[in-house]
Structure formats: structure tokens, C-alpha cells
C-alpha positions in Angstrom: 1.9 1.5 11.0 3.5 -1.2 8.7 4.9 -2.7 12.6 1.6 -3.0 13.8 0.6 -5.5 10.8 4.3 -7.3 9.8 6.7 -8.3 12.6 10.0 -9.6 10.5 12.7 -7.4 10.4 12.9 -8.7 6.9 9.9 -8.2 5.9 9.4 -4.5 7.0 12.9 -3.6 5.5 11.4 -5.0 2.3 8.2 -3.5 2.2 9.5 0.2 3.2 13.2 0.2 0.6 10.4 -0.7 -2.5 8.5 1.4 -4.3 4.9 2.0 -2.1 7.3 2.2 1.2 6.8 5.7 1.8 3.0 5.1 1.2 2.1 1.9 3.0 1.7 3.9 6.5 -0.7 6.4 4.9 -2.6 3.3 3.1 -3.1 1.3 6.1 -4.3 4.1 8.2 -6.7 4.7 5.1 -7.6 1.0 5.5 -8.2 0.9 9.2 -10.3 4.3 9.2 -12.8 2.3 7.3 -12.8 -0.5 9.6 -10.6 -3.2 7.4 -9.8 -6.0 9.4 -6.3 -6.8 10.4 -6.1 -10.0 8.2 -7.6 -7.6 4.8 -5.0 -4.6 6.0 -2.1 -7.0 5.3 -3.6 -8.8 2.3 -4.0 -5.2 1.2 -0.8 -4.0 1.9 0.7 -6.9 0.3 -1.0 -6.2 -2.9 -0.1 -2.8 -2.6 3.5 -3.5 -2.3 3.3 -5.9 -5.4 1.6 -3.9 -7.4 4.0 -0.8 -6.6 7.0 -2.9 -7.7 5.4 -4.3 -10.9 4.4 -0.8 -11.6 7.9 0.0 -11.8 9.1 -2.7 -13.3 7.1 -1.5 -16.3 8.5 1.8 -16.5 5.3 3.6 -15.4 5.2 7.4 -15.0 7.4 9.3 -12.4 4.2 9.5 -10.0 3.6 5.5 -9.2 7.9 5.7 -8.6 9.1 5.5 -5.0 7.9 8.6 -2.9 5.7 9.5 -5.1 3.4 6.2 -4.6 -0.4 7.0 -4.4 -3.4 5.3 -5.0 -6.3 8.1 -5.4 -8.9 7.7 -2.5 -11.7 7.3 -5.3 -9.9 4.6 -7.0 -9.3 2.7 -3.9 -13.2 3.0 -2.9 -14.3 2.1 -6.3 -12.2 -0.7 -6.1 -13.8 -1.7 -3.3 -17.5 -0.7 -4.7 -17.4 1.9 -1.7 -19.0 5.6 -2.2 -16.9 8.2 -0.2 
């Protein structure tokens, strides 16, 4: 999914060797099940990204480290002021 949205080689090797990697493909399929446009699935995954490797960087618990990555479906939606 990540291809679909970022073309450079660069930029996918990036965004998949961090800490969300192995969750960004789950993410954007969450994103485009609920009808995100293209331009707010990147902006999204982006954020995701950066907020994955600041999590890190701050020694959070074992569960926000790479593979283990997820952002709770009721978190995301209430982030969004969205009711599942």
C-alpha cells in the first residue's frame, strides 16, 4: 500500500526500516476504507511515521517499538471526531 501513495525508492525504504513500517500498510488501508483522500492518506502516513520514530526516540513501551506499532481504531476515530 505504501507504493500506491510514495513513489521514491528512498522514501519507501525509509518509511518501511522505521518504527510504524510494518504498520503503515494496515493504516492506509484503514485510511482508505473510510474514504481519506489520497492527499490526507499521505499527510497521514507521514505523521504516522513521525510520530512512530519520536515515540521511540523517547523510550516508549515495547508496544509503540517497531512491529509492534499500533494505533487503536478508537484512538484514531476519536482523533478524527469519528464514531465507529
Amino acid at each position: 500500500m505504501l507504493a500506491t501513495y510514495f513513489k521514491e525508492p528512498c522514501t519507501l525504504a525509509v518509511f518501511r526500516c522505521r518504527p510504524a513500517g510494518s504498520q503503515l500498510d494496515r493504516f492506509i488501508i484503514w485510511l482508505e476504507i473510510r474514504g481519506y483522500r489520497r492527499a490526507c492518506i499521505r499527510r497521514h502516513s507521514r505523521e504516522a511515521h513521525r510520530f512512530a520514530v519520536w515515540a521511540q526516540s523517547e523510550g516508549l513501551p515495547p508496544t509503540l517499538r517497531p512491529g509492534k506499532f499500533t494505533v487503536p481504531d478508537k484512538l484514531i476515530a476519536s482523533l478524527h471526531g469519528k464514531v465507529l
